[in-house]
Backbone as a chain_set.jsonl record, in Angstrom:
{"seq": "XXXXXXXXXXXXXXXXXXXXXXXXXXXXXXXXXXXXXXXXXXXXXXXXXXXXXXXXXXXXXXXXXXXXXXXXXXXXXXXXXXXXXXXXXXXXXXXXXXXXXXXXXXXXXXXXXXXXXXXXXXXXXXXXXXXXXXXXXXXXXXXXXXXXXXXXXXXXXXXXXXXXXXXXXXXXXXXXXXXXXXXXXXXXXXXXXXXXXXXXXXXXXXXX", "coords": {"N": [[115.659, 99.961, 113.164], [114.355, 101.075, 115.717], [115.582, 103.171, 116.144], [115.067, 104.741, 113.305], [112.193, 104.584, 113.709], [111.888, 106.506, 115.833], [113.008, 109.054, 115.101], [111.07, 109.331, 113.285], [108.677, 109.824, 114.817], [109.679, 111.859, 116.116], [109.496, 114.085, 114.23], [106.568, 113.842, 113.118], [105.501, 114.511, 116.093], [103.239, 114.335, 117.544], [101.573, 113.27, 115.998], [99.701, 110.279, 114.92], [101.755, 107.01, 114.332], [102.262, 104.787, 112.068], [104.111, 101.678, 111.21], [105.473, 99.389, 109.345], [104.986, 96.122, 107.854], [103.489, 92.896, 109.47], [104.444, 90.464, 108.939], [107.029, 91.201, 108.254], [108.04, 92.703, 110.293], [108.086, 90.009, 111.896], [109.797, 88.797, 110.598], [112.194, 90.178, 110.936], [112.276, 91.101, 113.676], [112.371, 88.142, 115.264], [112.819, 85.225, 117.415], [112.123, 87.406, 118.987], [109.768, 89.04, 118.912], [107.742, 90.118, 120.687], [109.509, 91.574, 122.576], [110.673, 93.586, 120.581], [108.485, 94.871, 119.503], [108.092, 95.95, 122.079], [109.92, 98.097, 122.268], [109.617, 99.593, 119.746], [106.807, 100.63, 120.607], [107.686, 102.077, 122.728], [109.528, 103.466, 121.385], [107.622, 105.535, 119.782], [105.925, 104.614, 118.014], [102.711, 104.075, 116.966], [101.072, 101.8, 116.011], [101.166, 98.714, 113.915], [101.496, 99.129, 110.589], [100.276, 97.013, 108.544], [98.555, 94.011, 108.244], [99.46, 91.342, 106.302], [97.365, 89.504, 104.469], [98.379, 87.052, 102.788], [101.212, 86.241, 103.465], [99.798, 85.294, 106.097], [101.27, 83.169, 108.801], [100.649, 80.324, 110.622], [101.165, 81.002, 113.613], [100.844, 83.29, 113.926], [98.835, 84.776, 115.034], [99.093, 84.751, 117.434], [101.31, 86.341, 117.576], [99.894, 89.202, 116.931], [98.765, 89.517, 118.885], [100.842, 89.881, 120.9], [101.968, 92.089, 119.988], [99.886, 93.885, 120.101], [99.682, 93.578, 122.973], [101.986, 95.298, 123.59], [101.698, 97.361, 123.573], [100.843, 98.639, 120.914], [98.28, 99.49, 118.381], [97.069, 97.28, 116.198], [95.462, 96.746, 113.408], [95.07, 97.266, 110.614], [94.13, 94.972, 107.753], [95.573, 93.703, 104.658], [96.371, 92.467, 101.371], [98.787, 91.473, 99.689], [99.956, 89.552, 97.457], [96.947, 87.662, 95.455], [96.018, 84.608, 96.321], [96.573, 81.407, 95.257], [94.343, 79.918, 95.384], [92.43, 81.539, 95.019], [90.24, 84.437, 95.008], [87.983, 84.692, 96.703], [89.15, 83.161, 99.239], [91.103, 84.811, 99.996], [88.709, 86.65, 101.569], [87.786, 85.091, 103.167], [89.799, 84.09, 104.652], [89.925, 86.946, 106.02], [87.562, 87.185, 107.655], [87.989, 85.061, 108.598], [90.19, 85.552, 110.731], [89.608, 87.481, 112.32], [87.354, 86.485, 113.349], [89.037, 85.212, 114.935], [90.911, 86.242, 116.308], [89.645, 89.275, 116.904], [89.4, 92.374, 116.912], [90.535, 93.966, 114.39], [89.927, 97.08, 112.262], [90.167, 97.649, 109.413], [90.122, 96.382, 106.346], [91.289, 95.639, 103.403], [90.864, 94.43, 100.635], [92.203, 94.156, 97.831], [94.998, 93.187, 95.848], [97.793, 94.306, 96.129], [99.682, 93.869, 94.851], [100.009, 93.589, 91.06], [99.175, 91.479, 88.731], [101.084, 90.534, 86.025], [101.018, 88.661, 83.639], [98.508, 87.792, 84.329], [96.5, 90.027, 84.463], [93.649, 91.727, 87.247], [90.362, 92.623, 86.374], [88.261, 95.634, 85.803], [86.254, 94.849, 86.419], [86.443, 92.266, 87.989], [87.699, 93.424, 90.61], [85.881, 95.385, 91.817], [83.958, 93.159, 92.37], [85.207, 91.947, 93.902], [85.749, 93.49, 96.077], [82.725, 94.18, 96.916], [81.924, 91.567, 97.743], [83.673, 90.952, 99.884], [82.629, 92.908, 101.47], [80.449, 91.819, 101.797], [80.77, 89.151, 103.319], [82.626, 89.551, 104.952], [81.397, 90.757, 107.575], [82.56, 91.059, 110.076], [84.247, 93.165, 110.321], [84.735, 96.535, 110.39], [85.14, 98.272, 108.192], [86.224, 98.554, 104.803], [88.538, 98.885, 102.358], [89.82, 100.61, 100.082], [92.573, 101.132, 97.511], [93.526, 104.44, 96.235], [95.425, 105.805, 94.145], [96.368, 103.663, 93.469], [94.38, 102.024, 92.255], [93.033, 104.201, 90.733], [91.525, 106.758, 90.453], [88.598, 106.304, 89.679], [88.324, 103.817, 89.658], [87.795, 103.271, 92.322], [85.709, 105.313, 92.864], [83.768, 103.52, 92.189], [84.132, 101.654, 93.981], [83.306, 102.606, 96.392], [80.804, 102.858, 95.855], [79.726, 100.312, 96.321], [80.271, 99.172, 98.587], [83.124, 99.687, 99.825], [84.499, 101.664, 101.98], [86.57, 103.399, 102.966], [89.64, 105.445, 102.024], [92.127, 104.887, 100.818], [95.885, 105.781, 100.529], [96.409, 108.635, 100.13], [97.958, 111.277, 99.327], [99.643, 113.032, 101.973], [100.372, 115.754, 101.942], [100.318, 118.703, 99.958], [101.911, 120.041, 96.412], [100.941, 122.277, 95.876], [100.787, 123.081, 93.074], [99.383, 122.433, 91.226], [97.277, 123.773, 91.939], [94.846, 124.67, 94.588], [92.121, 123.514, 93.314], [92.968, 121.38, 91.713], [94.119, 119.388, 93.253], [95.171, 116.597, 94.387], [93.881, 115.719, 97.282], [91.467, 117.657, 97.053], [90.38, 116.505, 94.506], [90.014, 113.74, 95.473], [88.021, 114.125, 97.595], [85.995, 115.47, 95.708], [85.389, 113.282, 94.144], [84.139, 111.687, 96.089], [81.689, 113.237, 96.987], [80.265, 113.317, 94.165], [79.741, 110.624, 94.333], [77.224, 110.549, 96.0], [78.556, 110.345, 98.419], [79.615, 111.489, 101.635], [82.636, 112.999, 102.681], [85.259, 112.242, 104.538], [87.837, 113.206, 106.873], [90.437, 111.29, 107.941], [92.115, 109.574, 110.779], [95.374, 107.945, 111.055], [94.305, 105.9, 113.584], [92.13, 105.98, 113.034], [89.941, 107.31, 113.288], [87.916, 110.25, 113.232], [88.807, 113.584, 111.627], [88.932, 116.752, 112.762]], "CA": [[114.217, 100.18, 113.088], [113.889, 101.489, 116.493], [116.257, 104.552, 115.589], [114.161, 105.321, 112.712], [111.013, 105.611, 114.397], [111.881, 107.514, 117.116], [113.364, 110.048, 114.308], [109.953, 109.65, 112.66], [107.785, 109.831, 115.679], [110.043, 113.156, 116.676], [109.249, 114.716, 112.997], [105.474, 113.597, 113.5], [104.601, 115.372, 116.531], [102.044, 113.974, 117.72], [100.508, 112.788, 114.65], [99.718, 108.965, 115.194], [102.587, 107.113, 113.446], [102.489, 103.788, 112.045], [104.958, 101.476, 110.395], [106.219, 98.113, 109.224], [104.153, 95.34, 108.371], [103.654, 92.003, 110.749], [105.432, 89.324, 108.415], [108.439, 91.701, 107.798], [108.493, 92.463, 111.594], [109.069, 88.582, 112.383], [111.328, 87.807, 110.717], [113.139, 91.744, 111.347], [112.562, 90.173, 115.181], [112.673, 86.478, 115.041], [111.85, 85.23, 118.772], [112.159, 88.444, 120.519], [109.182, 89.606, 118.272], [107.42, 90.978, 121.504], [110.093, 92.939, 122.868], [110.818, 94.38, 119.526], [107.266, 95.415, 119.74], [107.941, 96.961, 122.949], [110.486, 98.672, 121.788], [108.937, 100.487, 118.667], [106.116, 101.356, 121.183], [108.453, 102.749, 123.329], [110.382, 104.736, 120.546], [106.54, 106.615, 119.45], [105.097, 103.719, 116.816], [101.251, 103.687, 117.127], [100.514, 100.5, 115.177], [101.856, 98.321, 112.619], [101.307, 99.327, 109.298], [99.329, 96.426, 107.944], [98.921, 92.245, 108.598], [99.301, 90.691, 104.962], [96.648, 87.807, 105.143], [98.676, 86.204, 102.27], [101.007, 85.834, 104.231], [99.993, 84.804, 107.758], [101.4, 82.333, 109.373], [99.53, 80.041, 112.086], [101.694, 81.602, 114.659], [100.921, 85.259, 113.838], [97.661, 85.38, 116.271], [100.077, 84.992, 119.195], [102.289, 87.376, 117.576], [99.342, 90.017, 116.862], [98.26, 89.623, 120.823], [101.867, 90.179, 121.576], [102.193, 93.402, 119.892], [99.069, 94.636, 120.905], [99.722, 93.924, 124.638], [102.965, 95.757, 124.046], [101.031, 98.97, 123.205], [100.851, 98.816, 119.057], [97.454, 98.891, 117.599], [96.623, 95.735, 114.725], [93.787, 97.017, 113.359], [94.466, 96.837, 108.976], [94.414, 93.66, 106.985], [95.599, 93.874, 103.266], [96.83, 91.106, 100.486], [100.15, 91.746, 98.392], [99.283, 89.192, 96.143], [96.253, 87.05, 95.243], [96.792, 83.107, 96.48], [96.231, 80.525, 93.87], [92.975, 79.137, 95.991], [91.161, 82.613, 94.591], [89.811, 85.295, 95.613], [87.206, 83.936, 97.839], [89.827, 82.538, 99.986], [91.338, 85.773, 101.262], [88.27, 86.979, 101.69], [87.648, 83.921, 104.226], [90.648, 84.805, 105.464], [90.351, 87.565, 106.806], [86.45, 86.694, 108.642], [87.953, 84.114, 110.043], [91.14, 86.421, 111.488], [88.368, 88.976, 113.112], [86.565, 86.073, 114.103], [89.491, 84.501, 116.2], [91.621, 87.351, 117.226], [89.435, 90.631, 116.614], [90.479, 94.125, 116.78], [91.127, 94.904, 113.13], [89.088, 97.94, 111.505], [89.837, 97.998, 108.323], [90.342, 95.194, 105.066], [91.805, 95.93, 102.05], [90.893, 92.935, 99.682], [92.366, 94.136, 96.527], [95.955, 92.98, 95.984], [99.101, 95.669, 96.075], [100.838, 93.962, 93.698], [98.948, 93.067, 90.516], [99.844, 90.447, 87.941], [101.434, 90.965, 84.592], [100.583, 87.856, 83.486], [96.849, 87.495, 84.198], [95.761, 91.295, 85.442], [92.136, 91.322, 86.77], [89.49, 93.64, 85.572], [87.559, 96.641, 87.123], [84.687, 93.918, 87.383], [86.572, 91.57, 88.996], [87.741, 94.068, 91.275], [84.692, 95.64, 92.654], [83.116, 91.849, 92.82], [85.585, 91.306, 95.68], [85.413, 94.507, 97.261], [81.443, 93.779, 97.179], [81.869, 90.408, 98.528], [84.37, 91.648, 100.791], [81.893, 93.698, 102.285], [79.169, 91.332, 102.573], [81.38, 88.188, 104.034], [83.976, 90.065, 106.219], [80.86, 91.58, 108.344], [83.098, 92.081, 111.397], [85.255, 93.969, 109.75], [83.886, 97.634, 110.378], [85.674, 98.946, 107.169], [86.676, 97.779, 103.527], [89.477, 100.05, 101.845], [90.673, 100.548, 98.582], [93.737, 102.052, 97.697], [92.974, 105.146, 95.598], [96.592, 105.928, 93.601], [97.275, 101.937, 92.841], [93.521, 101.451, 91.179], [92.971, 104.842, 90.144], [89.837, 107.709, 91.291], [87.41, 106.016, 89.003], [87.334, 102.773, 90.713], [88.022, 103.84, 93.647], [85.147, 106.27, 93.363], [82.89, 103.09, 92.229], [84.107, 100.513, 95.071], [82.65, 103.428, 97.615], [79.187, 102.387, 95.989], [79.324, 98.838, 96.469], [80.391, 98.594, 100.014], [83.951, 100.506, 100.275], [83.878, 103.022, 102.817], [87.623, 103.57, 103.263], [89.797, 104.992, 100.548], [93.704, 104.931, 101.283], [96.854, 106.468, 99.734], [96.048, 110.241, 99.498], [99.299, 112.422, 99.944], [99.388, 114.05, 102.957], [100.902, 117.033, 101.473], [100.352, 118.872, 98.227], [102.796, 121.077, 96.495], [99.956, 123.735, 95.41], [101.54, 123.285, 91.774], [98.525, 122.105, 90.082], [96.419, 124.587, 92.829], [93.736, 124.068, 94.974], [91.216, 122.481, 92.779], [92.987, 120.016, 91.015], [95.343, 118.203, 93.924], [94.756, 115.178, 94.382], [92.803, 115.575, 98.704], [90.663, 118.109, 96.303], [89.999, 115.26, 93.738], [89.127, 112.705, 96.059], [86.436, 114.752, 98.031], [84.762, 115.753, 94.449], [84.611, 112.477, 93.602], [83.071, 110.741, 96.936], [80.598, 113.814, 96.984], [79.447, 112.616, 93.135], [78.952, 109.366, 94.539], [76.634, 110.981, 96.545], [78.459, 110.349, 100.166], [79.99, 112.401, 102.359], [84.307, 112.942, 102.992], [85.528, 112.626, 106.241], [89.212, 112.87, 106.938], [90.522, 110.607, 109.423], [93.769, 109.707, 111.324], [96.111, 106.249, 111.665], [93.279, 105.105, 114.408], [90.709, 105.611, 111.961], [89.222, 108.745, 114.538], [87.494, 111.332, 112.36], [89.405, 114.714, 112.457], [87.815, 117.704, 112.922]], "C": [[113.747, 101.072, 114.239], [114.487, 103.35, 116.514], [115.291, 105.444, 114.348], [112.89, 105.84, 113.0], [110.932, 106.43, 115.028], [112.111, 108.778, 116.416], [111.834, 110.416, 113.681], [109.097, 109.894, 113.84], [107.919, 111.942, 115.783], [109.508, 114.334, 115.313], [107.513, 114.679, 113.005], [104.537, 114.337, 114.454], [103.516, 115.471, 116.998], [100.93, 113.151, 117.146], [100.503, 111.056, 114.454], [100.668, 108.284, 114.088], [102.488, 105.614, 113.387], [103.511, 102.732, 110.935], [105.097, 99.947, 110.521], [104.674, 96.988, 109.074], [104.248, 93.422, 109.042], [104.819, 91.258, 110.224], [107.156, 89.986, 108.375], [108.734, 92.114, 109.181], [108.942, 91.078, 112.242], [110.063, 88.727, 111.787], [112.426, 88.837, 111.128], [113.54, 90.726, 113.042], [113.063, 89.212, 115.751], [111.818, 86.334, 116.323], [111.857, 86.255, 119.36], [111.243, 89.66, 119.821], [108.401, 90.922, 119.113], [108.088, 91.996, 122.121], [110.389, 94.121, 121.644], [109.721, 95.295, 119.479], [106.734, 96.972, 120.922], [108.623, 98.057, 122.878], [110.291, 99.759, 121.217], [107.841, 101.165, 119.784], [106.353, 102.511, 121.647], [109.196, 104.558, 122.675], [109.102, 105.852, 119.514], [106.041, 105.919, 118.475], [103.69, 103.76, 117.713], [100.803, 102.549, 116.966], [101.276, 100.304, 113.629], [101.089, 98.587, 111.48], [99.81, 98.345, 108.771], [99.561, 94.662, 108.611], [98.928, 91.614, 107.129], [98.566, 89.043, 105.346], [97.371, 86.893, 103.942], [99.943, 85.861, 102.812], [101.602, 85.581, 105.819], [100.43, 83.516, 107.89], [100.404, 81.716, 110.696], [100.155, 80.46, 113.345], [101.575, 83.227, 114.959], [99.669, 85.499, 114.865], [97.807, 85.728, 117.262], [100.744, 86.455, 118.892], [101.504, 89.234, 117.198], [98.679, 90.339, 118.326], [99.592, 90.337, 121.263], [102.097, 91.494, 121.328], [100.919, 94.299, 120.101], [99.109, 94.717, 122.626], [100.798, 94.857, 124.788], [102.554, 97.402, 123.74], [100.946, 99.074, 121.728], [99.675, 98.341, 118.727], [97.864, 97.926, 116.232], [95.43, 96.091, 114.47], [93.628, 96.975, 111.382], [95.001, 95.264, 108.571], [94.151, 94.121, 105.549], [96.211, 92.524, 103.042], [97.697, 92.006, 99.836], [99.569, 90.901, 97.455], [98.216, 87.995, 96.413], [96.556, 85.604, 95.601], [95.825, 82.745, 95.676], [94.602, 79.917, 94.074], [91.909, 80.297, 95.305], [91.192, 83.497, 95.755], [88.761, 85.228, 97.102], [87.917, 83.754, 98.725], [90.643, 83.79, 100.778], [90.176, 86.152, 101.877], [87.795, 86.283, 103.445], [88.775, 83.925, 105.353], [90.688, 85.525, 106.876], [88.777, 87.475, 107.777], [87.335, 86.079, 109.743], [89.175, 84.698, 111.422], [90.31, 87.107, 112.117], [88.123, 87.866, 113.732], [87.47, 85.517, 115.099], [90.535, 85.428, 117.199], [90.954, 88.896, 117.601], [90.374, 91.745, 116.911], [90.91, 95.109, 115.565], [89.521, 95.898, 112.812], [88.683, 97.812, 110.602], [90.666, 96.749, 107.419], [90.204, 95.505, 104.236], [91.757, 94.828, 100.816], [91.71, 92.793, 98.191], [93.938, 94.522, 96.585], [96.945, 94.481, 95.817], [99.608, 95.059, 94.949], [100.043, 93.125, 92.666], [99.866, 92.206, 89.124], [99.904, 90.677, 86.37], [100.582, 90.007, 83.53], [99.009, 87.688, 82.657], [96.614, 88.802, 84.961], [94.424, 91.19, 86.014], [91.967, 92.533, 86.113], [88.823, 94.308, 86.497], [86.102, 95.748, 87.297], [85.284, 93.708, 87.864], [87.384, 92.471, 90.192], [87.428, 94.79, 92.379], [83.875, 94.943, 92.7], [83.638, 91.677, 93.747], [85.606, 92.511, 96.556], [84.044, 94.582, 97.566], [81.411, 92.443, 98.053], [83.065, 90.284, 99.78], [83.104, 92.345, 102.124], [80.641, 92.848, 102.713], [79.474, 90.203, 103.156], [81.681, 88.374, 105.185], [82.7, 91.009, 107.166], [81.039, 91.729, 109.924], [83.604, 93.203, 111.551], [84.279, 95.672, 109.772], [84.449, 98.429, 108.462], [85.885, 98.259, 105.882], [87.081, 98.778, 102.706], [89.991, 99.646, 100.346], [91.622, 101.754, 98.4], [93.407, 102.96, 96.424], [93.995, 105.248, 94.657], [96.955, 104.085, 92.91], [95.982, 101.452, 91.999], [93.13, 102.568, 90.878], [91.537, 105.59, 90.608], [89.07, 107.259, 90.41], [87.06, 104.491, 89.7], [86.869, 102.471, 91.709], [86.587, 104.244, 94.154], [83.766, 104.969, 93.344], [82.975, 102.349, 93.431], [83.174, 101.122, 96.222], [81.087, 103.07, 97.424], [78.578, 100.945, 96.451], [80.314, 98.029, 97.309], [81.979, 98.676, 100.813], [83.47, 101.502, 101.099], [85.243, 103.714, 103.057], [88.809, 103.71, 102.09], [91.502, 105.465, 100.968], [94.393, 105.429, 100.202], [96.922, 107.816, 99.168], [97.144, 111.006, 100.503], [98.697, 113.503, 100.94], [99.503, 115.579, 102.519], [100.813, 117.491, 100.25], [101.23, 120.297, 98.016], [102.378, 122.533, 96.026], [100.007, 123.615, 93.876], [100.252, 123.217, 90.674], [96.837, 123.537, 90.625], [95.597, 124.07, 92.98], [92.796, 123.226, 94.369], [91.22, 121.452, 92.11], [94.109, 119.625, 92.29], [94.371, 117.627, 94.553], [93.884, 115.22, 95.947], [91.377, 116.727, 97.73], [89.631, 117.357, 95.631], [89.185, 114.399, 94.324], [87.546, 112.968, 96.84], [85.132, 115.123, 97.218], [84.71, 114.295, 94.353], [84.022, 111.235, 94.588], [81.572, 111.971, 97.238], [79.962, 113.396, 95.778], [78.894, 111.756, 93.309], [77.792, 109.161, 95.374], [76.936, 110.643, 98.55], [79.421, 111.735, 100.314], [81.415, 112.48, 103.225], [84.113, 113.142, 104.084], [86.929, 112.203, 106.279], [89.433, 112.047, 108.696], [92.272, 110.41, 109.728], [94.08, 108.31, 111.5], [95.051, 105.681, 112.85], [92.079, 105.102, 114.256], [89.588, 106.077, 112.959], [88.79, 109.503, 113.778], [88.397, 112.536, 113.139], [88.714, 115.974, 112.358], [86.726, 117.659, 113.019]], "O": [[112.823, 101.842, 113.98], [113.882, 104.376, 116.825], [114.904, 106.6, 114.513], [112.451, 106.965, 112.763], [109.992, 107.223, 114.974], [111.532, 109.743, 116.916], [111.448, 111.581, 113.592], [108.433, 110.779, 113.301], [107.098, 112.85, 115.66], [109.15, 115.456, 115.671], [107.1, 115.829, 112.854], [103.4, 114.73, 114.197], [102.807, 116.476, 116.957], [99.902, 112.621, 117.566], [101.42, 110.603, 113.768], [100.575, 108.757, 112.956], [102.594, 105.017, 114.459], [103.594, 103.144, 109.778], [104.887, 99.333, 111.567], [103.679, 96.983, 109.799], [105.339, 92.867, 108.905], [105.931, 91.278, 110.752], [108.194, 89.33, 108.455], [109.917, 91.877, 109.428], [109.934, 90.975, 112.964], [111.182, 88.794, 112.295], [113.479, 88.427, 111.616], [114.503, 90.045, 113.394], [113.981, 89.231, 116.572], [110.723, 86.851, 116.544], [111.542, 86.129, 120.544], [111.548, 90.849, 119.92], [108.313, 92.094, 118.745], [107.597, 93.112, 122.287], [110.317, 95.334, 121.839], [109.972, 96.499, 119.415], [106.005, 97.964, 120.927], [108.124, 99.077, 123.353], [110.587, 100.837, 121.733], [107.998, 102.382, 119.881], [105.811, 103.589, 121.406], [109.321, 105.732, 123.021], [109.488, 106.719, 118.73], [105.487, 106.712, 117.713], [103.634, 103.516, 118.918], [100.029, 102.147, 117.834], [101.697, 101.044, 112.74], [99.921, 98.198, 111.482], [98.664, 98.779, 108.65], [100.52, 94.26, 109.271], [97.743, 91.343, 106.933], [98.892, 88.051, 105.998], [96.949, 85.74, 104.032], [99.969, 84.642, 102.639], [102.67, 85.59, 106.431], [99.992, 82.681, 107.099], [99.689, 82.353, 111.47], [99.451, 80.171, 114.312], [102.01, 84.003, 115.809], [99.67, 86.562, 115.485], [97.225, 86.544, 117.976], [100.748, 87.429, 119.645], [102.196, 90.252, 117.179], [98.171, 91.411, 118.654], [99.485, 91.344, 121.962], [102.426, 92.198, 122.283], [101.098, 95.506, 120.27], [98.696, 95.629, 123.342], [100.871, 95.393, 125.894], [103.301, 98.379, 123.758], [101.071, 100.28, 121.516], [99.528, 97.121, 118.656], [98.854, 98.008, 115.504], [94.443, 95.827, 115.157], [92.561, 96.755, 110.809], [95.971, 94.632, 108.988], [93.131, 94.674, 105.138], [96.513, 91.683, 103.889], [97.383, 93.143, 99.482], [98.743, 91.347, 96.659], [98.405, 87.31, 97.418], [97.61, 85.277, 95.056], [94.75, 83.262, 95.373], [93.853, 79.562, 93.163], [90.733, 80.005, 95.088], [91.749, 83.476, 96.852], [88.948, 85.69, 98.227], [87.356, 84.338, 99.653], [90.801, 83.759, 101.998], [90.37, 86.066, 103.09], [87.576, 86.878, 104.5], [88.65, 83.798, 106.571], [91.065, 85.24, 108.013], [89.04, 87.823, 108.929], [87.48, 86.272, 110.95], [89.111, 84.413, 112.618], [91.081, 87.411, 113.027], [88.589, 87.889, 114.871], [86.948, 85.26, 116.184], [90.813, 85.318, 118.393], [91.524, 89.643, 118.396], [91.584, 91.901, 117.071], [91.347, 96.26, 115.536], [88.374, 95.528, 113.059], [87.482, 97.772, 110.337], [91.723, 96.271, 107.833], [89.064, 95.798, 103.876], [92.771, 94.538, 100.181], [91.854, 91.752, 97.551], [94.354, 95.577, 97.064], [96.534, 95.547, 95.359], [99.989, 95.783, 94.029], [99.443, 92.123, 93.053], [101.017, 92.441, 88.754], [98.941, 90.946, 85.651], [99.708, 90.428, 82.772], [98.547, 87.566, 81.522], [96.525, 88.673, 86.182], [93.736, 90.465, 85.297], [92.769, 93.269, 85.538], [88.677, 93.955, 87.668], [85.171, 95.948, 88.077], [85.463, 94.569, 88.726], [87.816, 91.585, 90.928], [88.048, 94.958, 93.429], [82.787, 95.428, 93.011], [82.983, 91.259, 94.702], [85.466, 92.388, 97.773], [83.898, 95.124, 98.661], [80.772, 92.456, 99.105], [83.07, 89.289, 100.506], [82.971, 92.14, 103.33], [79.953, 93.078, 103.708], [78.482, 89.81, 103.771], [81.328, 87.788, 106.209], [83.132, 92.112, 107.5], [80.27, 92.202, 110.762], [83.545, 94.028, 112.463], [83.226, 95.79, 109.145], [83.647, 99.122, 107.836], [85.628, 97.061, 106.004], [86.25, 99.572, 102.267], [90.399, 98.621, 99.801], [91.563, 102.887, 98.876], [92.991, 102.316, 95.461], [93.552, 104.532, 93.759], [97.715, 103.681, 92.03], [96.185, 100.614, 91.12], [92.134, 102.164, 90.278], [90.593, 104.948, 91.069], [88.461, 108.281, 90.093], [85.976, 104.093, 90.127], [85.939, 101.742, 92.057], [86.123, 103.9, 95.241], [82.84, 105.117, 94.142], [81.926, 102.301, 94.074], [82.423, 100.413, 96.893], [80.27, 102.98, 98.34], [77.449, 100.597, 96.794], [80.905, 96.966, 97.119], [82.24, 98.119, 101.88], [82.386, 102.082, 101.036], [85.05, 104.87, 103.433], [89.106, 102.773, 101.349], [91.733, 106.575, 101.447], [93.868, 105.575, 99.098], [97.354, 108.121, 98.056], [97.213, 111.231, 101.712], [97.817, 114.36, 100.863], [98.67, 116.432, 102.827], [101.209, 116.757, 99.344], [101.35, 121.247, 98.79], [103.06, 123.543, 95.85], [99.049, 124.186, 93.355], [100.18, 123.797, 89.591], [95.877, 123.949, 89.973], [95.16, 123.193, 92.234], [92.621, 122.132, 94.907], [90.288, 120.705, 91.812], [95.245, 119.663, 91.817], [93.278, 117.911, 95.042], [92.883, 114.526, 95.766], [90.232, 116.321, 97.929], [88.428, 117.384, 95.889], [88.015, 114.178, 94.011], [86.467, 112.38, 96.759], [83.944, 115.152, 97.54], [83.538, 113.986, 94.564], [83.579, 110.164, 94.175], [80.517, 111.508, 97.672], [78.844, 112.966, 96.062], [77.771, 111.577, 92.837], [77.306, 108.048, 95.575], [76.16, 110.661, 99.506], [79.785, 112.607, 99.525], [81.39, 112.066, 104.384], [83.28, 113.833, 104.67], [87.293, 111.108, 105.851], [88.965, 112.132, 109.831], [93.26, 110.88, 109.164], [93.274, 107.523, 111.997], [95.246, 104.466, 112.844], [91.165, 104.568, 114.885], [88.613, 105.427, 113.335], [89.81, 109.667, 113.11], [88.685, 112.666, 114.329], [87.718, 115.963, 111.635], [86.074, 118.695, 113.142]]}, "num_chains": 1, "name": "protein.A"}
């Protein structure tokens, strides 16, 4: 892990680099979670990837202090999958994570991995990214991933209290040309919604 970053850091360039998220760093670590921490710092990691509030453990608050003292911003909270208690319940989640450790930015409420089973719906979707936004009010941010629910819901969650819209390829291969690739796309369709694009960087800094 520490070989890889340093390869990715060196390819990077400056460009804030973040990786791995918390649960899959314990156990990667075990007890020597903090030096591991220091480690990755060491080898050009910015901040871990993400904290999965499904799941945290009651020991992860220590272990999100530890890798922030070791130099690694903690600043997103996302869900892989939905826990059986509901939706509500991450949501509670992640308040109460801000409220006892702060530091995070940004909260992603709407699961990565979605259920064959029982799928939701683009209501229930943008009901928890709405109630997301009006619960979690430490939380400066509330993100939706643009590529995993698609630029139409994406473009609605931004009305009803998204502000943060993740997964837009850094790089495009020109193929479709300027006006249809996908950083194109997304800017037409948060100007429709009548706001205003702003590209930002892994510390969630506006650029330019």
């Amino acid at each position: 892990a520490v070989q890889a970053t340093r390869a990715m850091a060196g390819i990077a360039a400056g460009i804030p680099l973040t990786g791995f998220c918390l649960a899959s760093l314990r156990d990667l670590a075990g007890a020597s979670l903090a030096g591991a921490c220091a480690r990755l710092a060491d080898a050009g990691l910015t901040a871990l990837g993400e904290v999965q509030l499904d799941a945290l453990q009651p020991e992860d608050a220590e272990a999100i202090a530890a890798a922030r003292a070791r130099g690694l911003a903690v600043t997103r909270l996302t869900v892989n999958e939905l826990p059986d208690a509901g939706r509500l319940d991450i949501v509670v989640r992640a308040r109460d994570l801000q409220e006892a450790v702060g530091g995070f930015h940004v909260f992603a409420p709407l699961p990565r991995t979605l259920s064959v089973a029982a799928p939701s719906t683009g209501y229930d979707d943008v009901k928890l990214v709405a109630i997301a936004r009006l619960m979690a009010t430490g939380i400066p941010s509330i993100q939706v991933d643009w590529p995993l629910y698609g630029p139409k819901l994406a473009q609605f969650a931004l009305t009803v209290g998204a502000d943060d819209v993740d997964g837009i390829t850094a790089v495009e291969s020109g193929a479709l040309g300027t006006r249809r690739s996908a950083i194109e796309e997304i800017r037409g369709n948060i100007r429709a919604a009548a706001l205003e694009p702003v590209e930002r960087d892994a510390r969630y800094e506006a650029i330019g």
